[in-house]
C-alpha positions, 0 to 999 in steps of 0.5 A: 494516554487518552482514547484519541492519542492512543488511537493515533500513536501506531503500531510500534508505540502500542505494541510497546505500551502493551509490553509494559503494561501500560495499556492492554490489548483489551482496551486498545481494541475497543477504542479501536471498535468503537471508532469503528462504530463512530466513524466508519459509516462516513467513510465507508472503509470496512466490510466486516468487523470481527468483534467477538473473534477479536476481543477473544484475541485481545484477551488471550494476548493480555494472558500471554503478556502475563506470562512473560510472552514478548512477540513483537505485535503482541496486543496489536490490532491490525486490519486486512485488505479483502483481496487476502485470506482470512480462514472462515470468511469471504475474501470478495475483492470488492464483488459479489461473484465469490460465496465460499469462505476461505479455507485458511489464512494466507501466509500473511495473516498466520505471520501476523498471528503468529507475531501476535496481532489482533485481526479486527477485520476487512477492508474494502477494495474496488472489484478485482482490485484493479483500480485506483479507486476504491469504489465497487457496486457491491461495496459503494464509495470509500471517501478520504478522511481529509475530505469526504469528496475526495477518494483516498485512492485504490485499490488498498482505499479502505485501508488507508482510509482506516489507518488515516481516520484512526479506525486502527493503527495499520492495515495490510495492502497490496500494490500491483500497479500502485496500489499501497503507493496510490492511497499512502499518497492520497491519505497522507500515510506511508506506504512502502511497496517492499522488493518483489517476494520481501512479504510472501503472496501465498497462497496467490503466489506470482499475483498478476505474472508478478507485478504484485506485492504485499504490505503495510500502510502505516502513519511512520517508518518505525511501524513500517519498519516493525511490520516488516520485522514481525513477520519476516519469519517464514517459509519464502515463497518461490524467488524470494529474495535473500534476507536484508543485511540489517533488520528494517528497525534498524535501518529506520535508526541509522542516519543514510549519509551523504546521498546521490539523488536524482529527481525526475518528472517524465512519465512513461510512453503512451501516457499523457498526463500533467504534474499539478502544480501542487504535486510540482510544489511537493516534489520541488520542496522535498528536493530542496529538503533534501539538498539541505540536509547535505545530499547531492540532488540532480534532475534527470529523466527516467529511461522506460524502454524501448518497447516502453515499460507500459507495454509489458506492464499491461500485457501482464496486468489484463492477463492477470486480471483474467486469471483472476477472473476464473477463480470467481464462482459466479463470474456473472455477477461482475460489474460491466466494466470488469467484464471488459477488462477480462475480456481484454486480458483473453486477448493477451496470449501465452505466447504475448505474456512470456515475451513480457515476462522474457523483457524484464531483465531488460526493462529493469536496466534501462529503468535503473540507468538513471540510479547508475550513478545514483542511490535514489530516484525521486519522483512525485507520487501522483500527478494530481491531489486526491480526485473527487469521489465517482470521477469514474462512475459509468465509464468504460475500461478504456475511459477509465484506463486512459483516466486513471493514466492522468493521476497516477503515471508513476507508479506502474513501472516498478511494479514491472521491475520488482523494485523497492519503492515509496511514498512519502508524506509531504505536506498538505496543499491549500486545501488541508489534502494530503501531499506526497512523493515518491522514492525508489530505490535499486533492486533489494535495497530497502533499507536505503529507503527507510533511513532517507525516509527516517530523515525526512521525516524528522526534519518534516514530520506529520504523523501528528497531522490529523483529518478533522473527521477523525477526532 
C-alpha cells in the first residue's frame, strides 16, 4: 500500500494492517508527519505536533506487537482537539488566556493510550470552543480541504480538517451544541454525537450543565465503531449510561431491518433560518434512499417545546461559557466577542440555570414525540453548505449567535436531550463541497444508528472521496 492510500484507509484497516504486520506503527506515523508537514500550513488544522513523543510510542507499539500484544488501536495515530487534556501541555481552547500546562491527560486521552494509540498531537479550535467555526485571533482561520475558502465548521474544525485532508486517521472532538456534527458535515466525514456520559468528560464532567459530549470524527462507521470499543473500558463518569446491548462493531455488521423513519425540516422557535437548496436536495435524496432499501419513510415535524427547546439551551450554553471563563489564568486576554458572551452567561442565575436543568425531562419528551411511533428521525445536518471563511469576522456575539443560527439550526436541540445523534456523508454539491445529513435516534440507542448508517453507506459510499489538496 502505498503512502496515499495507507494515509486514507482509517483507523480500523491501520490498526489491522498493524496487527499482521503488514505495516508498522513507525511507518505509519511518518507518512502521517510528513503529510503534517506538507499540507498543514494551508490549512492550518493543527497547533502542535509531538514528534518526538510520537515516534517514541510508535516504536514502543511495534516492540509490544512483537511480543503478541493485540490492543485494539495498537500503532494507530490519533489527534486530540485542544479543548482536552494531554498531560504536559497547554490545552488553549483557542485563546491566549491560559499558561500552565496540564497536570495529566483527561480520562479520554489514558483510554486512548491505554488501547494503544499514538498522540501525534492538538488540533485547533474557535476560543472557548463556542462557535461553529474554527477561527481564533490566537490561532488565525482553519480552512476546509475541499476548498480553501470555505470553513470546515467548528468548533472540532482542525480536527475535521486533518481527518478530511489525510493529516491522521481519526481525531478526537467534542459536541455541545453541534460541534462534531457541524464539521462532519461540512468535511464530508462522519460524525457521530454519542448518547450524553457514552465517552466520559473527566476531568470536565457535566461541561456547559451537560450539553456536552465527547467523540470521534472519522471517514467510516466501522472506525467510529472501533473508537468507540476501544475505549469503553473505564470508570464512567456520574450518570453515565448503562453499557450497550451489543459492542458498536457489531452493531455496524448487522443489517438494521425494516426501519420506521420519519423525515423533518422545521427549525426550532426564535430561529430563522432557510434550507439551501442543495441541503434540500441531500436531505431529499437520502430519504429516497432509504425508502429504496425498504424502509417506511414519512415527513413529520419536530415538536421543540413549549417554552422552546432554545430557550433552555442558551440558559445553559452562555452560563457554561462563563464557568469556562473563570477557569482561564488570564481572562484578559480573551477576544472582544468572547467577553460578550461571558458577560451574557453572569446574566444567567443559578436559579434561571436549575429551571433549565428541571425542563429537561420535559423537553425531551415533546422533542421525541415524533420518534413514538418511529425509530429515526431524519433531519438535514445544516441549513447551508460549508460558509466562507471569516463571514463572522468583527461581528459581535449577538451578530454572530443570530448568524451561526441560519447555518446550523438542527443540531443544538439533541444536545439538550442527551440523545444520540449524526451526520452523515451525502454526497457533494455542484461544486465538489461536502453534503450531509443527519440522523437521531431515541435516547441510549446508538446502535440503530450505526446499522442504518452502515446501510447507507454501502449503498452510497465515499470514504474513497478525496479533497484534491490532500493528494
Amino acid at each position: 500500500m502505498d503512502a496515499l492510500e495507507l494515509a486514507f484507509s482509517g483507523i480500523s484497516r491501520q490498526a489491522q494492517l498493524i496487527a499482521d504486520g503488514e505495516v508498522s506503527a513507525r511507518e505509519l506515523l511518518e507518512v502521517y508527519l510528513e503529510r503534517i508537514e506538507r499540507l498543514n500550513p494551508a490549512l492550518n488544522a493543527i497547533r502542535v505536533v509531538f514528534a518526538d513523543r510520537a515516534r517514541l510510542e510508535a516504536g514502543q507499539a511495534d516492540a509490544r506487537r512483537g511480543a503478541g500484544d493485540r490492543r485494539p488501536l495498537l500503532g494507530v495515530p490519533f489527534l486530540i482537539k485542544d479543548n482536552i487534556d494531554v498531560a504536559g501541555e497547554l490545552t488553549l481552547s483557542g485563546t491566549r488566556a491560559r499558561d500552565e500546562p496540564a497536570g495529566q491527560d483527561a480520562e479520554i486521552v489514558r483510554r486512548l493510550r491505554t488501547a494503544g494509540a499514538v498522540i501525534v498531537g492538538k488540533t485547533y479550535t474557535p476560543e472557548l470552543c463556542i462557535f461553529g467555526f474554527t477561527e481564533s485571533v490566537t490561532n488565525g482561520i482553519t480552512h476546509n480541504p475541499w476548498d480553501l475558502e470555505r470553513t470546515p465548521g467548528g468548533s472540532s474544525g482542525g480536527s475535521a480538517a486533518a481527518v478530511a485532508a489525510g493529516l491522521i486517521g481519526a481525531a478526537l472532538a467534542s459536541d455541545g451544541a453541534g460541534s462534531i456534527r457541524i464539521p462532519a458535515a461540512w468535511s464530508g466525514l462522519v460524525g457521530l454525537k454519542p448518547q450524553r456520559g457514552r465517552v466520559p468528560l473527566a476531568p470536565d464532567i457535566g461541561h456547559w450543565n451537560d450539553l456536552s459530549a465527547l467523540g470521534v470524527l472519522t471517514r467510516s462507521l466501522a472506525d467510529t465503531a472501533l473508537f468507540h470499543d476501544a475505549v469503553a473500558d473505564g470508570p464512567p463518569d456520574p450518570g453515565a449510561p448503562p453499557p450497550p446491548e451489543r459492542s458498536f462493531a457489531e452493531s455496524v455488521a448487522r443489517e438494521p431491518g425494516r426501519l420506521r423513519i420519519a423525515v423533518a425540516k422545521n427549525v426550532p422557535p426564535g430561529i430563522i433560518a432557510r434550507l439551501d437548496p442543495e441541503n434540500r436536495a441531500a436531505l431529499d435524496e437520502t430519504a429516497e434512499l432509504l425508502r429504496s432499501l425498504g424502509h417506511d419513510v414519512h415527513e413529520a415535524r419536530i415538536d421543540y417545546g413549549r417554552p422552546p427547546v432554545t430557550l433552555n439551551f442558551f440558559a445553559r450554553y452562555l452560563r457554561g461559557i462563563y464557568a469556562d471563563s473563570t477557569a482561564f489564568a488570564h481572562p484578559e486576554r480573551l477576544e472582544r466577542r468572547t467577553r460578550q458572551m461571558i458577560r451574557a452567561g453572569s446574566l444567567i442565575s443559578p436559579a434561571l440555570l436549575a429551571r433549565a436543568r428541571a425542563g429537561e425531562a420535559e423537553l425531551t419528551a415533546s422533542l421525541n414525540a415524533v420518534l413514538r411511533d418511529r425509530d429515526v428521525l431524519l433531519t438535514p445536518a445544516t441549513a447551508v453548505p460549508p460558509p466562507p471563511v471569516a463571514g463572522f469576522a468583527g461581528r459581535g456575539a449577538l451578530r454572530t449567535l443570530v448568524g451561526m443560527g441560519r447555518q446550523v439550526p438542527y443540531t443544538l436541540s439533541w444536545n439538550v436531550t442527551g440523545q444520540p445523534a449524526m451526520s452523515l456523508p451525502a454526497g457533494q454539491d455542484g461544486q465538489g463541497r461536502p453534503r450531509a445529513v443527519q440522523l437521531i435516534a431515541a435516547p441510549e440507542d446508538e446502535a440503530t444508528l450505526l446499522s442504518l448508517g452502515a446501510q447507507i453507506e454501502r449503498a452510497r459510499p465515499w470514504a474513497a472521496e478525496r479533497p484534491a489538496v490532500a493528494t
